[in-house]
C-alpha positions in Angstrom: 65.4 -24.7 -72.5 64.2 -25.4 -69.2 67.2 -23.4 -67.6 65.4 -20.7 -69.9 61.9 -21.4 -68.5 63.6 -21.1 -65.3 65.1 -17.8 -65.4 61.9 -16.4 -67.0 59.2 -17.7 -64.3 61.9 -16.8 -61.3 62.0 -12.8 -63.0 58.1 -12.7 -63.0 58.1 -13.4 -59.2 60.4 -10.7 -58.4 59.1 -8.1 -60.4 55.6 -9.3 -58.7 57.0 -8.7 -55.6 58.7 -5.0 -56.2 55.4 -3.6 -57.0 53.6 -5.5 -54.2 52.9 -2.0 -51.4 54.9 -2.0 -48.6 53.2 -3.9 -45.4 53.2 -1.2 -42.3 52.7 -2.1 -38.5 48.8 -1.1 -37.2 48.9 1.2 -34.6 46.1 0.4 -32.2 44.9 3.8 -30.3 44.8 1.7 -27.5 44.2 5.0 -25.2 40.5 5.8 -27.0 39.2 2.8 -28.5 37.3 1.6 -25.2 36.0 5.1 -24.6 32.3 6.2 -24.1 30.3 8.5 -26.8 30.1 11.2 -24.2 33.3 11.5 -23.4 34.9 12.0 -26.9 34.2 15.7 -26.8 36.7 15.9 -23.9 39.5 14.1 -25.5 39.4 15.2 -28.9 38.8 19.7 -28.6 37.2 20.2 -31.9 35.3 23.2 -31.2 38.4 26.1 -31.5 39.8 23.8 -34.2 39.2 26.5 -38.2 36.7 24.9 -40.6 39.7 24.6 -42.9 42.1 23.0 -41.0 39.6 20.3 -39.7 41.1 16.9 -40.2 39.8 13.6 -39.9 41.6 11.2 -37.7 40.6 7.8 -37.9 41.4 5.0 -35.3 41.4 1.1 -36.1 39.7 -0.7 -33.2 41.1 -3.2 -32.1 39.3 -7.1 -33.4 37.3 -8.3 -30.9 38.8 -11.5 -30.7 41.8 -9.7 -29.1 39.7 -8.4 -26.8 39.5 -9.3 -22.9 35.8 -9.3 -22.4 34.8 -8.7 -18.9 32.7 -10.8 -17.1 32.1 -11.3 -13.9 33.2 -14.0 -11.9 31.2 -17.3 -11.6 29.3 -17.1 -7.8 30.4 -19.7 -5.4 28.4 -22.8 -5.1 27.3 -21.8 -1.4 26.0 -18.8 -2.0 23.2 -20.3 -4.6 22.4 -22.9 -1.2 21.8 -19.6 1.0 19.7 -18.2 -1.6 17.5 -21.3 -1.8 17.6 -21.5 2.0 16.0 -18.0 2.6 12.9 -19.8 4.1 12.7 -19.7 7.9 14.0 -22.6 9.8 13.3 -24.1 13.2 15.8 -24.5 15.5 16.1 -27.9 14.6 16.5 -27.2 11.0 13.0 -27.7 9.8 10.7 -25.4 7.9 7.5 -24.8 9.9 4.1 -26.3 9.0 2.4 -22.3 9.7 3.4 -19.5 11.1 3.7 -19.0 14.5 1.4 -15.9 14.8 -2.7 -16.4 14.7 -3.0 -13.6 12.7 -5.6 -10.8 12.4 -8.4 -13.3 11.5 -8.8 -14.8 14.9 -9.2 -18.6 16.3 -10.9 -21.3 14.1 -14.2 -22.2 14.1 -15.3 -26.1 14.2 -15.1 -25.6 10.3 -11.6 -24.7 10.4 -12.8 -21.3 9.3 -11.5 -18.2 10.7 -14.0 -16.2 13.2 -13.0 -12.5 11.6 -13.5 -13.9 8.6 -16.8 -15.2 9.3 -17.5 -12.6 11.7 -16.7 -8.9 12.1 -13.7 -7.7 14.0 -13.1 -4.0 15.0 -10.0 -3.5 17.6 -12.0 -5.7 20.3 -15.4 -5.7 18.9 -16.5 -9.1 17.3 -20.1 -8.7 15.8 -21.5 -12.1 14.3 -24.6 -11.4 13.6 -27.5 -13.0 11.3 -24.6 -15.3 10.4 -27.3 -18.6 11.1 -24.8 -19.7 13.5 -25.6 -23.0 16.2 -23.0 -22.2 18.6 -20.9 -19.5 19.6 -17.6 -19.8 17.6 -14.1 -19.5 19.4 -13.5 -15.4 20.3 -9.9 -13.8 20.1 -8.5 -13.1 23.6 -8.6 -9.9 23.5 -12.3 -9.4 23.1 -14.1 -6.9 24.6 -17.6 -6.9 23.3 -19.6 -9.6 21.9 -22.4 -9.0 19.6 -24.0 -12.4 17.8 -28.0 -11.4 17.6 -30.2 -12.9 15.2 -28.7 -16.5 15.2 -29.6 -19.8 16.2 -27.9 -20.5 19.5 -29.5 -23.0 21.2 -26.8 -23.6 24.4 -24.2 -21.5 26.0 -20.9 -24.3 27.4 -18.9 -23.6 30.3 -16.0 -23.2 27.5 -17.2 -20.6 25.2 -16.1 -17.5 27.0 -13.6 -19.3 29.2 -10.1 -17.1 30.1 -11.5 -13.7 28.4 -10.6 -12.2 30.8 -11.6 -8.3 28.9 -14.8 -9.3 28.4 -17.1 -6.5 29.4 -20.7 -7.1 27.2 -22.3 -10.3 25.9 -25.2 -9.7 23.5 -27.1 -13.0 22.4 -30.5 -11.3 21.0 -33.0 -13.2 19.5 -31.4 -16.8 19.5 -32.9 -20.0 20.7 -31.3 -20.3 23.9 -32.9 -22.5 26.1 -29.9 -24.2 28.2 -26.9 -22.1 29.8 -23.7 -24.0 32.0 -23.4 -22.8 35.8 -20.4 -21.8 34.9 -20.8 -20.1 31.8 -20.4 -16.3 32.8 -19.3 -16.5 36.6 -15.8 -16.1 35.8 -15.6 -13.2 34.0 -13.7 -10.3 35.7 -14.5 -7.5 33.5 -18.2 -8.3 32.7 -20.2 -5.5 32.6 -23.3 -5.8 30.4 -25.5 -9.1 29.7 -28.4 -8.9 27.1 -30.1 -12.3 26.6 -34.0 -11.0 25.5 -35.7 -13.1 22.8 -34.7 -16.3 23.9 -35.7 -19.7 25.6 -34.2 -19.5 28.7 -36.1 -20.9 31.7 -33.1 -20.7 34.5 -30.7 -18.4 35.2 -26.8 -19.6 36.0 -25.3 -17.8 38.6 -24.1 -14.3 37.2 -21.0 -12.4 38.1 -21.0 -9.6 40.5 -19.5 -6.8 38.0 -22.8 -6.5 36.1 -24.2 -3.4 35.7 -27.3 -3.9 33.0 -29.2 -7.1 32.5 -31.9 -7.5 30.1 -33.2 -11.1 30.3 -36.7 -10.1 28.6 -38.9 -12.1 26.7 -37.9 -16.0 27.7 -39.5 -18.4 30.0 -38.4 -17.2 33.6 -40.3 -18.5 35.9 -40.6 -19.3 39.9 -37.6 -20.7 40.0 -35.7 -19.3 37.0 -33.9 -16.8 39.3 -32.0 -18.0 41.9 -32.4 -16.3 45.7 -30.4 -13.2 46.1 -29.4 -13.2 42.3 -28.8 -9.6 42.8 -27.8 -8.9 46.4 -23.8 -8.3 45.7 -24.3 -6.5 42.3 -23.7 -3.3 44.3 -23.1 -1.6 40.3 -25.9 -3.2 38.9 -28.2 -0.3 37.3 -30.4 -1.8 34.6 -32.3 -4.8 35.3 -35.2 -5.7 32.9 -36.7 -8.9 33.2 -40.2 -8.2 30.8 -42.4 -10.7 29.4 -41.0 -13.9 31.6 -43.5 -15.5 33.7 -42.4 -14.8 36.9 -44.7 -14.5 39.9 -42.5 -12.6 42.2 -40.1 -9.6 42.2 -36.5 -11.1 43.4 -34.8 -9.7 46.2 -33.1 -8.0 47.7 -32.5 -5.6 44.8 -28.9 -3.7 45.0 -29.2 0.0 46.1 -28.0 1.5 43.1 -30.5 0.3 40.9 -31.9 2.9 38.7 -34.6 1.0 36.3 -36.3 -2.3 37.2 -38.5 -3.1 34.6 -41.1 -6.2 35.2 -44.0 -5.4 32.8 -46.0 -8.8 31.2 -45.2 -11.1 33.6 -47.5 -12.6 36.8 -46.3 -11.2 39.8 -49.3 -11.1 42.2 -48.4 -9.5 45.5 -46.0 -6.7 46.6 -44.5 -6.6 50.4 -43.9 -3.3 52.5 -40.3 -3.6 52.4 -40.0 -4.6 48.7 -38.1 -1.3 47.7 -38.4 0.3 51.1 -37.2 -0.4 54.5 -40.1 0.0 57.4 -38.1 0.4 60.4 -36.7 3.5 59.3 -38.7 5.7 58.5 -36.6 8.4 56.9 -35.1 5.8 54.7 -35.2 7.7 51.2 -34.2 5.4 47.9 -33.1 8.1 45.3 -31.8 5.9 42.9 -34.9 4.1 41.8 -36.5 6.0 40.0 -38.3 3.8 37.2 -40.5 0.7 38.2 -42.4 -0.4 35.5 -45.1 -3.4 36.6 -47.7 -2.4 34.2 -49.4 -6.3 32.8 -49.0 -7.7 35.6 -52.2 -9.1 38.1 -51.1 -6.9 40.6 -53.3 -4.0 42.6 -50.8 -1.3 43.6 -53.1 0.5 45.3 -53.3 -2.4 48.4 -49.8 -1.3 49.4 -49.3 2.1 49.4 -46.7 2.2 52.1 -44.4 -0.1 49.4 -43.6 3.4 47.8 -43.1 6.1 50.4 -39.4 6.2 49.9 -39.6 6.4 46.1 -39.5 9.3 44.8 -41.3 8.3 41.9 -44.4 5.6 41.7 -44.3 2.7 39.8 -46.2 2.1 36.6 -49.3 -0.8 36.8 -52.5 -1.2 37.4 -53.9 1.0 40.3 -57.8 -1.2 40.0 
């Protein structure tokens, strides 16, 4: 019986087999499988292919665990350092605190704050004005003109314009200036035009020779605010107004090119024969000055008539 059994079982497996389907190899279209959409119109010309001979081919693709995937190689370790290093080194290796430029903003101000940002810069212009400032903050090198009216500047230090060197105008209107260093503006090459009016001022420091206009109006000027021959070498000097001071005295000698001296409000009491002209020659003709303002002053213009033959106009004041 079991050899039976046997015989049976062993024909069921073989009959099993014989109707199993035959395995075939898979042929992998190795030459298309990895090709793009677009470029399946080139390979395969279906377009002059008739409607009734069209046949479908179809391609196994290949599994993807078979597949090489491309990647791309792993970056060396160095180059991640250089990448992380980017930052600007010192020659010594170290990263710098700042930059090394100033900027556009300018120097720092006592505060630490930047002047152009506190103040206005345009090219070489710096205008601080009605800013409520107490001292003149630090000025970029390259300034040219300085405008910081309307403030509450009580001194002017040796320091605050030192080595601008293209400084050519200074405009301090309407501070509280009362106190200016010797030194404070003699050493300015290129300085051309000094406005102090509305101030305190009560002595003048010795002024640079380059001036052309100086309006020093409306401080506290007296006898001896102005030094002796303040003027004498400012052979360019065109515009001086000195109005509402209280000086007693026009200072000489005044620089032949002057053009306007204006002296109104103030308490000069005498005028001199050679004050604009000179009386050993007669012929001596001053064509320059041609406006003299002394009007409010104590002064009788009339007692010195000679004073203004070589004018060619007469000065304004009191004729009584």
């Amino acid at each position: 019986m079991k050899m039976l059994a046997r015989l049976i079982l062993g024909l069921a497996i073989f009959d099993a087999a014989a109707t199993a389907p035959t395995l075939e190899s898979i042929n992998y279209d190795s030459e298309t499988y990895d090709a793009a959409l677009e470029d399946l119109d080139n390979l395969y010309g279906y377009e002059n292919i008739p409607v009734d001979k069209v046949e479908i081919e179809i391609a196994t693709v290949m599994p993807l665990e078979n597949r090489e995937l491309l990647t791309p190689p792993p970056q060396p370790e160095e180059a991640e350092e250089e990448e992380e290093e980017s930052t600007p080194r010192l020659i010594d290796g170290s990263s710098p605190q700042e930059p090394e430029f100033t900027g556009v903003l300018g120097p720092h101000t006592n505060e630490d704050f930047p002047t152009c940002l506190l103040c206005t810069c345009i090219s070489t212009t710096v205008y601080c004005d009605d800013h409520e400032l107490d001292a003149i903050p630090p000025l970029p090198k390259n300034t040219a003109y300085f405008y910081s009216r309307f403030n509450r500047i009580k001194k002017i230090n040796k320091n605050d314009f030192a080595s601008l060197n293209d400084l050519r105008r200074i405009d301090l209107t309407s501070n509280v200036i009362s106190e200016i260093d010797e030194d404070a503006f003699r050493k300015l090459p290129q300085l051309r035009e000094l406005v102090l009016r509305d101030n305190k001022i009560r002595q003048l420091p010795e002024l640079p020779t380059t001036l052309t206009f100086i309006d020093i109006s409306n401080n506290r000027l007296g006898r001896k605010g102005i030094k002796q021959e303040a003027f004498k070498d400012m052979y360019d000097l065109h515009h001086l107004y000195l109005t509402d001071n209280n000086l007693d005295h026009i200072p000489l000698p005044l620089p032949e090119n002057l053009r306007a001296l204006h002296l109104q409000n103030n308490n000069i009491l005498e005028m001199h024969e050679d004050t604009f002209c000179n009386v050993k020659n007669l012929t001596y003709i001053r064509k320059a000055l041609e406006d003299i303002r002394l009007d409010g002053n104590p002064i009788n213009l009339s007692k010195t008539p000679q004073a203004y033959m070589c004018l060619p106009r007469l000065p304004v004041g009191s004729l009584v």
